[in-house]
C-alpha positions in Angstrom: 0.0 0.0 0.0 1.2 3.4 -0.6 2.3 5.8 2.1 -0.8 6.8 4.7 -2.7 4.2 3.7 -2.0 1.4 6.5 0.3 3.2 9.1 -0.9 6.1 11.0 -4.6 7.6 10.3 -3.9 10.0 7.8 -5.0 13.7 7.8 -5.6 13.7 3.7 -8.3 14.4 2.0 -10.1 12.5 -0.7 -11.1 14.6 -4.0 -13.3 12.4 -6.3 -13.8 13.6 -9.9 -16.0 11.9 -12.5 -14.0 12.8 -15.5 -10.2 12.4 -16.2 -10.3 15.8 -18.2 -11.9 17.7 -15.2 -9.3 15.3 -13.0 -6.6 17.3 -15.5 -7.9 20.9 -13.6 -6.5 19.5 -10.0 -3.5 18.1 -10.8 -2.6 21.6 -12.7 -2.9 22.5 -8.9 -1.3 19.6 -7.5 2.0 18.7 -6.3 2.0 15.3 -7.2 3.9 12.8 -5.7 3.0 8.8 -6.8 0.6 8.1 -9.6 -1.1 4.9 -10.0 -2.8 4.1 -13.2 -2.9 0.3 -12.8 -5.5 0.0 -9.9 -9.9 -0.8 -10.6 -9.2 3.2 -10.4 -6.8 5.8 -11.4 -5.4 8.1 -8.4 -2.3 10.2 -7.8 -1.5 11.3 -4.2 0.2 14.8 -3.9 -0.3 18.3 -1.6 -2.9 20.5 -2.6 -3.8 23.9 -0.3 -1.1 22.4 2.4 -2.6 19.3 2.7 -2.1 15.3 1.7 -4.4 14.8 -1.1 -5.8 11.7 -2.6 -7.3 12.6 -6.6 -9.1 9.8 -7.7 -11.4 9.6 -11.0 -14.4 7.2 -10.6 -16.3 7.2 -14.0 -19.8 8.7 -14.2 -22.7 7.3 -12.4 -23.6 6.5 -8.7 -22.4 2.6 -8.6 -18.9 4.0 -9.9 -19.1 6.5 -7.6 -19.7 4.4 -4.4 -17.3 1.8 -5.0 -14.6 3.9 -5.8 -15.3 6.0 -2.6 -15.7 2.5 -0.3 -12.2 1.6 -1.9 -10.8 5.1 -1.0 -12.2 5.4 2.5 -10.9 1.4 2.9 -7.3 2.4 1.3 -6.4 6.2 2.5 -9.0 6.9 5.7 -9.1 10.1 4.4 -10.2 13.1 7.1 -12.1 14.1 4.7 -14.2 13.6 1.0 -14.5 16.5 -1.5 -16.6 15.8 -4.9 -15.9 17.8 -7.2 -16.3 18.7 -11.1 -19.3 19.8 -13.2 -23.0 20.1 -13.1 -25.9 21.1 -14.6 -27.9 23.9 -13.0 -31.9 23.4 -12.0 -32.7 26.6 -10.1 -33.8 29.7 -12.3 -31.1 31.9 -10.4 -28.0 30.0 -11.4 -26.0 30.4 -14.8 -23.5 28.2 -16.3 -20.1 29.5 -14.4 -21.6 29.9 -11.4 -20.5 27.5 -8.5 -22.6 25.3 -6.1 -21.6 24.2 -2.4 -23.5 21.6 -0.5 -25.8 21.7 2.5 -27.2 18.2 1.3 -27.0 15.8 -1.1 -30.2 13.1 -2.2 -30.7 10.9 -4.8 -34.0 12.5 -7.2 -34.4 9.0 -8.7 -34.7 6.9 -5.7 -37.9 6.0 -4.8 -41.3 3.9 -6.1 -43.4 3.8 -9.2 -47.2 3.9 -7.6 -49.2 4.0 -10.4 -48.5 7.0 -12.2 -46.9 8.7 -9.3 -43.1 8.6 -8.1 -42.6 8.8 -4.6 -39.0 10.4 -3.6 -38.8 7.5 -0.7 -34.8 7.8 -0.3 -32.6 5.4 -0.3 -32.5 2.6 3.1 -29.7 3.5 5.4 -27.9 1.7 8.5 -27.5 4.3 11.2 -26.7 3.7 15.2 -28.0 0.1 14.6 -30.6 0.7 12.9 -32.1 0.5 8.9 -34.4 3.3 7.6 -34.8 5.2 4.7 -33.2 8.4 4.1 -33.7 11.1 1.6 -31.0 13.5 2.3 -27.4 13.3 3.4 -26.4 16.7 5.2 -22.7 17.8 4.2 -19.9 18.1 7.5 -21.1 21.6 9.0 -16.8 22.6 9.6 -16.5 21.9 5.4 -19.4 24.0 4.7 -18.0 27.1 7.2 -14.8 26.2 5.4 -16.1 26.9 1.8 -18.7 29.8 2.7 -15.5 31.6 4.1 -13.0 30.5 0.8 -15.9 31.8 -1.7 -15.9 35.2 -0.1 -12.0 35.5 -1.0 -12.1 33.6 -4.0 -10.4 35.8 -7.1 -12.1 36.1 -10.2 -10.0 33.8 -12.9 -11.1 36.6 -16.0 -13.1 34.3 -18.0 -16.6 35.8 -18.2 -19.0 37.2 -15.5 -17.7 36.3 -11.9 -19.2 32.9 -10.7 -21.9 33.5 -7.7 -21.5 31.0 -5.5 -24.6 29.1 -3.9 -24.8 26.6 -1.2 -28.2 24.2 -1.3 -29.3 20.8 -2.2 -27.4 18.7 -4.9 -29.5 16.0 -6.3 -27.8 13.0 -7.8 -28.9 10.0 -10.4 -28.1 8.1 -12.8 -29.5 10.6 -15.7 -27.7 12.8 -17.7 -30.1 15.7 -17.8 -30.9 17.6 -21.1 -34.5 17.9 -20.8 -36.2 21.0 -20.0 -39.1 19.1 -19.1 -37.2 16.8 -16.4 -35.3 19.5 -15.5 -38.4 21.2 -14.0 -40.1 18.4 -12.4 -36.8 17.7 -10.4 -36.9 21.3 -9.4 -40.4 21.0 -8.1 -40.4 17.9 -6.4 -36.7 18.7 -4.2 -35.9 22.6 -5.0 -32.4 21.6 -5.5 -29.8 23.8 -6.9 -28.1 21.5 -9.3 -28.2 18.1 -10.6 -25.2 15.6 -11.3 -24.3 11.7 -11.0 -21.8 11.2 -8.3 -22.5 13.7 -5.0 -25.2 11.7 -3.2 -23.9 8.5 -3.7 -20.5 9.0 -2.3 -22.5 11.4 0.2 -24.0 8.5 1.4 -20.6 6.0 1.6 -19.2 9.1 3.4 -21.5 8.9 6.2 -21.8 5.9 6.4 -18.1 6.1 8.0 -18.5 9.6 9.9 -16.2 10.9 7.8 -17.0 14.8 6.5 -17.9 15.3 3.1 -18.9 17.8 1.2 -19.5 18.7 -2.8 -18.3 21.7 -5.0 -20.0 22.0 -8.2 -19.4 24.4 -11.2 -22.4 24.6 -13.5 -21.6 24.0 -17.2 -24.9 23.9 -18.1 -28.5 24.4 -17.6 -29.6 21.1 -18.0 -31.7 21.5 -21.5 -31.7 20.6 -25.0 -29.6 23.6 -25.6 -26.5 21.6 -24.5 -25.6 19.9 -27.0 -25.8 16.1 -28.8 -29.4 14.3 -28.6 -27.3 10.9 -27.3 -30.7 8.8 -28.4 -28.8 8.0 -31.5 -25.9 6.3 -29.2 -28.4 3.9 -27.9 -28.8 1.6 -30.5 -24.9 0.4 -30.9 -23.3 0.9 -27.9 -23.8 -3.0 -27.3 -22.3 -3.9 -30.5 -19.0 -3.9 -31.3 -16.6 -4.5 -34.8 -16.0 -2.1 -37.9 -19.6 -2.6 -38.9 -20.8 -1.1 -35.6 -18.4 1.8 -36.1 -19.4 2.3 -39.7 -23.3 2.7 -38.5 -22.4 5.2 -35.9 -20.6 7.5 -37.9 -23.2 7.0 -40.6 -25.9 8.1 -37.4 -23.7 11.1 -36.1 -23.1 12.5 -39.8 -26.8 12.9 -40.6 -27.8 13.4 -37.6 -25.4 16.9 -37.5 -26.4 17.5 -41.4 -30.1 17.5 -40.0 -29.0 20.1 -36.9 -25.6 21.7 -38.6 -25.7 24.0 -35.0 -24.6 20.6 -33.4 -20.8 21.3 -33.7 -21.2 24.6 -31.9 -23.3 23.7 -29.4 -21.2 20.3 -28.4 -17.9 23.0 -28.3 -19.9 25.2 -26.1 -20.8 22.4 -23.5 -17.3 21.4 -23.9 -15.9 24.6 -22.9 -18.4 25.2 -20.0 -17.5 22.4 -18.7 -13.9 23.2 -18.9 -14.3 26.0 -17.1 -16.7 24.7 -14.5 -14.2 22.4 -13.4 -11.9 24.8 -13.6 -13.6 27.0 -11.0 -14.6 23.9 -9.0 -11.0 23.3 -8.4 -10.1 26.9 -7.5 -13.0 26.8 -4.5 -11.9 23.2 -3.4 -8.2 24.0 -3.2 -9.5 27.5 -1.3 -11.7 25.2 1.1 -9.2 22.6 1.7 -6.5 26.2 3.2 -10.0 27.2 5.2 -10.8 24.6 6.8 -9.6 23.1 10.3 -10.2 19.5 10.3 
């Protein structure tokens, strides 16, 4: 095992991107020290804000994003978890750039189909001995002090309007959300700030150790069709595999973008949003890891 991993309880933090091109933005940042590209996940340990840091990339969606976090709690013992990277935005008040801290995190598609209803039931939870469902994981209340106090003193980078920055709910699934429509009846139904596919579920492995957690999230979208690439033309070959497969792909994407020639623009717009929401992430999540005291 690498240093701090099975000797003394570390005092490192854990920072858990989805994406190894957001993953790029902290190790700009980092002083890095091992790499290890050869494990069921990629990480690098390094100092970041004066601190041991653990960077580890788990892959989109909530399974990847609990298992890598078990196998990170279960390797470093971090002191604490940080998720971090990109989101799209649900509340009317937030524009791509801004920035979104935690006060909770919840899974918006966890829950039961009663007839034509879904019921937001949460997800079942072990706590003091005892099994019961829970809809909402509340982030440590030291990390959120820490990152109310960084955003105050965080410097604009000179890329567009200055990011507000918003603390609320993050809600969580296993969606990618480009639908106005869903958009809006996620918004109803939890009032959340922003929507993603990692926070809650590594929200919940955190507590489920005590250990603090908390999530920093720069919008690079607003969670519409305006985005970018209607991905329904994915769907039918991403179980095939072989030239042929290719072949019918490309065939899809071509007419699919000589149908909606604005495709190319809008893709290098999410692209670039997304750059620069991580970008700003990183800046407030290297600011809250020099605030805060744990």
């Amino acid at each position: 095992m690498p240093g701090g991993a099975m000797g003394e309880p570390a005092r490192s933090a854990v920072v858990i991107i989805s994406e190894r091109t957001e993953a790029a933005e902290v190790l700009r940042r980092m002083a890095v020290l091992e790499t290890h590209r050869d494990e069921p996940f990629p990480f690098w340990r390094g100092r970041l804000a004066g601190r041991d840091v653990w960077l580890v990339v788990c892959l989109m969606g909530k399974v990847n994003a609990a298992m890598t976090a078990q196998a990170a709690v279960e390797r470093f013992r971090p002191a604490a978890i940080l998720i971090c990277g990109s989101a799209g935005g649900l509340h009317p008040d937030i524009l791509p750039g801004d920035l979104v801290i935690s006060t909770h995190a919840a899974q918006h598609d966890a829950g039961m189909n009663w007839g034509n209803r879904f019921v937001t039931l949460g997800v079942q939870f072990r706590h003091n001995g005892r099994i019961g469902l829970r809809r909402r994981f509340p982030a440590d209340p030291s990390l959120l002090a820490a990152a109310q106090e960084a955003a105050r003193a965080l410097p604009h980078d000179g890329h567009g309007r200055p990011p507000q920055v918003h603390a609320g709910l993050i809600v969580t699934g296993d969606q990618a959300v480009f639908s106005r429509q869903r958009r809006q009846a996620i918004l109803e139904t939890w009032q959340a700030l922003a929507v993603d596919m990692e926070s809650a579920a590594v929200a919940q492995v955190a507590a489920a150790h005590s250990i603090p957690w908390l999530a920093v999230r720069g919008i690079s979208d607003l969670a519409d069709e305006d985005a970018g690439l209607d991905a329904g033309l994915l769907a039918g070959s991403l179980d095939d595999e072989g030239l042929g497969a290719w072949l019918s792909l490309q065939g899809r994407r071509l007419r699919y973008i000589l149908r909606h020639p604005d495709t190319p623009w809008r893709v290098s717009r999410l692209m670039q949003g997304t750059r620069l929401a991580a970008a700003r992430a990183t800046a407030l999540a290297e600011a809250i890891l020099s605030h805060w005291r744990g």
